[in-house]
Structures are given as structure tokens and as C-alpha cells.
C-alpha positions as CSV (number, residue, x, y, z in Angstrom):
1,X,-143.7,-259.4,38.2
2,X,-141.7,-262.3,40.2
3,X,-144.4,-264.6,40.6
4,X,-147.2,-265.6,38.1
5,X,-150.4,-264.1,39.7
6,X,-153.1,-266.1,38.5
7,X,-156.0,-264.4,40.5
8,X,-156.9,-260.5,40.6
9,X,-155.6,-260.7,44.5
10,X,-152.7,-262.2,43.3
11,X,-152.5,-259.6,40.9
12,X,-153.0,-256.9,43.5
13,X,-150.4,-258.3,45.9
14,X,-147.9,-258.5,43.2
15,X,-148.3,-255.0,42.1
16,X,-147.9,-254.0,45.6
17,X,-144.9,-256.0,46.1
18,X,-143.1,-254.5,43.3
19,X,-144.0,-251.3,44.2
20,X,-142.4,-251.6,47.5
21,X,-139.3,-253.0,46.1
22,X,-139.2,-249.9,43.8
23,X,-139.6,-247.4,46.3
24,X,-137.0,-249.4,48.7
25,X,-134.5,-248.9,45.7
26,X,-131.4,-251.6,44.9
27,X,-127.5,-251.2,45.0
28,X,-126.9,-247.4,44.5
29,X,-130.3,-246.3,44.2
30,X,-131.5,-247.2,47.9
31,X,-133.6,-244.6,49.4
32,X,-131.7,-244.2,53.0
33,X,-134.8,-241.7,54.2
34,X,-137.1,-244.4,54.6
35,X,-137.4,-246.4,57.4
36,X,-139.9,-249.6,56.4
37,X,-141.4,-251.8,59.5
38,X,-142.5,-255.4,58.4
39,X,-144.4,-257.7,60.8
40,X,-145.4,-261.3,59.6
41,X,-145.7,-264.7,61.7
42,X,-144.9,-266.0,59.0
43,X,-141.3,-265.2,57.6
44,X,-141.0,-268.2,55.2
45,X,-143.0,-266.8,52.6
46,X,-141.7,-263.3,52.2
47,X,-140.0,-262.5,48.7
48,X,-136.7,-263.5,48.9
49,X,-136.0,-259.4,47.0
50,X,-137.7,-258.1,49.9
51,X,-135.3,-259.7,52.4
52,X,-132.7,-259.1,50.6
53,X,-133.8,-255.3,51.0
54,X,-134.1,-255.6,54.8
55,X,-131.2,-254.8,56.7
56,X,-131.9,-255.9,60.5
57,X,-134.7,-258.5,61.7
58,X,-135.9,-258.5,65.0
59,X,-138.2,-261.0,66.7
60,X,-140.7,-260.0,69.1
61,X,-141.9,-262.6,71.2
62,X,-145.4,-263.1,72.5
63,X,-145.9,-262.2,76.0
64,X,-145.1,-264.6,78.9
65,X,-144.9,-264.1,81.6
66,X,-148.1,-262.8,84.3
67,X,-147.5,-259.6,84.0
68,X,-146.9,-259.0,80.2
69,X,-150.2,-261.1,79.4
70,X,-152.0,-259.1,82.0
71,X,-150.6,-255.4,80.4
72,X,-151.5,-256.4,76.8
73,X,-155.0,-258.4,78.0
74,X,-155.8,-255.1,79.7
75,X,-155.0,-252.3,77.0
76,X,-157.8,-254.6,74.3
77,X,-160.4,-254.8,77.3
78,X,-159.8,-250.9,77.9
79,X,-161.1,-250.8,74.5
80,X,-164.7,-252.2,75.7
81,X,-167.6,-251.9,77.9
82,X,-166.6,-254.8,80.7
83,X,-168.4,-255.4,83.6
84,X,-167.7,-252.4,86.5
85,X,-167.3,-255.1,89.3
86,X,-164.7,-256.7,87.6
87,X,-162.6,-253.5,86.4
88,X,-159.9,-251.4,87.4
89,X,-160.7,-247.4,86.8
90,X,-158.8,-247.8,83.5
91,X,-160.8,-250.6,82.2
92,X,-158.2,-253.6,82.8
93,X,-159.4,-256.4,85.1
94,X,-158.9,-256.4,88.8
95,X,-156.4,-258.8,90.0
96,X,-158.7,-261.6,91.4
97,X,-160.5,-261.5,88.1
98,X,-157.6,-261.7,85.9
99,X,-156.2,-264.6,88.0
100,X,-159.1,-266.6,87.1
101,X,-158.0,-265.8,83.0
102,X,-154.3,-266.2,84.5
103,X,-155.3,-269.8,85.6
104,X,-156.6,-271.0,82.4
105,X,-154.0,-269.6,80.2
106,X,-151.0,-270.8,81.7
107,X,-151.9,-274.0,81.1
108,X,-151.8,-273.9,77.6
109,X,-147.9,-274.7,76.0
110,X,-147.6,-273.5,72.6
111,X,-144.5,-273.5,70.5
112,X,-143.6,-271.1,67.7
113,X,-141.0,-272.3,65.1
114,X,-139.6,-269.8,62.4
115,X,-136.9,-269.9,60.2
116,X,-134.8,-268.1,57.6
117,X,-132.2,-270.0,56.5
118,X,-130.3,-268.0,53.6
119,X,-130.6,-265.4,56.8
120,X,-129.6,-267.6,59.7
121,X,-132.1,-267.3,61.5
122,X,-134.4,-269.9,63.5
123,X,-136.7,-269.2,66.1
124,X,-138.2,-271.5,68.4
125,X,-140.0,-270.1,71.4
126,X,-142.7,-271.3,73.8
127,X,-145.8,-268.9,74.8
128,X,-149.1,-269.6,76.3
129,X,-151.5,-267.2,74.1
130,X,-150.4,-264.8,71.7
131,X,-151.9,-261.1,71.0
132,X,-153.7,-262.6,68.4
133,X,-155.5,-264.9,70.5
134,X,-156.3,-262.0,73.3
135,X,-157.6,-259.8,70.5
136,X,-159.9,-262.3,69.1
137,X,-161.5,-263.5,72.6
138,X,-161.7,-259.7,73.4
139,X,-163.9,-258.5,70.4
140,X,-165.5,-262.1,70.3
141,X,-167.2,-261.4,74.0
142,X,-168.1,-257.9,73.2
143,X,-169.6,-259.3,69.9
144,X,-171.6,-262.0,71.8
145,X,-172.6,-259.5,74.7
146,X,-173.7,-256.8,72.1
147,X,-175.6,-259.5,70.3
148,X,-177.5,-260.4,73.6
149,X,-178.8,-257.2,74.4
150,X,-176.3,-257.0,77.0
151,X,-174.5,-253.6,78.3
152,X,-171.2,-255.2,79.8
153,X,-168.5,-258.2,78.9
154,X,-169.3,-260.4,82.1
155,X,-166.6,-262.3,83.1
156,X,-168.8,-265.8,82.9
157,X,-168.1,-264.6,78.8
158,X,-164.5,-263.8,79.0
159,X,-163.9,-267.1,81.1
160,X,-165.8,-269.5,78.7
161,X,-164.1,-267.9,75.5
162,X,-160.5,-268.6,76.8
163,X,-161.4,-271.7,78.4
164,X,-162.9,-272.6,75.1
165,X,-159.9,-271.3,73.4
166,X,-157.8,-273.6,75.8
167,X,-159.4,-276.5,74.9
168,X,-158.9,-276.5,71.4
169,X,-156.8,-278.8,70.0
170,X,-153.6,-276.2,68.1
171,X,-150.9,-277.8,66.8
172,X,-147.7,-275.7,67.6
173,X,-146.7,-273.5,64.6
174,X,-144.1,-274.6,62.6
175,X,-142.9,-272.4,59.7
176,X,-139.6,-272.3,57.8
């Protein structure tokens, strides 16, 4: 093992670890019929043998603009039972709706800092929500309607999540 794993997680992630760093191969012994997609927000803490072992990084920025925010916020909401008078037929949210969300959103000014140094790479990037934050709103008003006996997401529910979501006080993300 690199690392001393001191917990059975630990332990677990380890043994994973170095079994992806075995089946990724080293020097001569590199299998090229692989092709291995990582995602983290967190580059910083990924084993510097794994890095070693990735040949191209790419960053994908959250989305920013209207219309990437309203594409993404649509295709989670397609996933759940929203309220008909404030969908489209393929279960996003009708303009005037989603420029209600649009309006609270924007407001928000988030910064993302990343860094790899022995790679050269540093990130820093503005966004106003990330998927993440989308996601979680999304399945937390479909949790909250279920739990009320109710058939649809309303958009009262989807407004007061990501108003309450704006609110919060998030530092910007700063990771190297």
C-alpha cells in the first residue's frame, strides 16, 4: 500500500487504488486498450501514481450561462413528477417559470480554485450553481413533496429550495 490505512474504508480505498494502478500498468507494461475517465472536484488529493498514469486532464466547467443552467436544470426535473402548469411536454420548466429560478441563481458568484502544480495546472473559474447544487434541490423538492402527500414538485418548492440555497453563506472553493 502507499498510504497507511488505518480504518477498514481506508483499507478498502487503498486496495482499490492499487488495483487501479495495477491494471493501468507502468513503463512497458501500460495497458493502451484501456481508456480510464476520472472526475473529482477535488484534484489535490489524488495519488500522485495515479497522475502520473493519466496522460491528458481536462476541466469541465460548471454551467454558466442561461441557457446551459436551464438544459442541465431541465434534464434532473425530466426525471420527476413537476407540476403540469409549469412544464414543458418533456418535463423541463416553461420559460416564465425557469426565469423566476434564473433570477435567483444569477445572483449567486461562486468561485472554483484548483490546482496541480507538479502538472501545471490551476484553475480558477466563476459559476453561479454547479450540477451538484441542481441535483440536490431537484431530489430535495421531490423528497419534501413525496413526504407531503403531494403528487407534483410545485414551483413555491423549487423556488424556496434555491432561494434557500442562495442564501447560504458558501465560501468559494479553494483546493490545491
Amino acid at each position: 500500500a502507499r498510504m497507511e490505512a488505518t480504518t477498514d474504508a481506508g483499507r478498502d480505498v487503498q486496495g482499490m487504488l492499487n488495483q487501479i494502478l495495477t491494471e493501468l500498468g507502468e513503463g512497458f507494461h501500460v495497458n493502451r486498450n484501456v481508456a480510464v475517465v476520472f472526475a473529482t472536484n477535488y484534484p489535490s488529493v489524488l495519488d500522485p501514481a495515479l497522475l502520473d498514469r493519466m496522460k491528458r486532464i481536462i476541466y469541465v466547467p460548471p454551467p454558466k450561462t442561461r441557457d446551459e443552467v436551464k438544459r442541465l436544470l431541465d434534464s434532473y426535473l425530466a426525471k420527476v413528477e413537476i407540476d403540469p402548469g409549469i412544464s414543458t411536454y418533456d418535463g423541463g420548466l416553461t420559460e416564465e417559470s425557469f426565469e423566476e429560478v434564473w433570477k435567483i441563481i444569477r445572483s449567486r458568484k461562486q468561485f472554483y480554485e484548483a490546482s496541480i502544480p507538479d502538472r501545471g495546472i490551476a484553475v480558477r473559474d466563476q459559476y453561479v450553481i454547479t450540477p451538484r447544487d441542481m441535483k440536490n434541490v431537484i431530489q430535495e423538492a421531490a423528497s419534501e413533496a413525496s413526504f407531503s402527500g403531494e403528487q407534483y414538485v410545485s414551483m413555491e418548492r423549487l423556488l424556496t429550495l434555491f432561494r434557500s440555497l442562495s442564501s447560504e453563506e458558501r465560501p468559494s472553493r479553494v483546493v490545491s
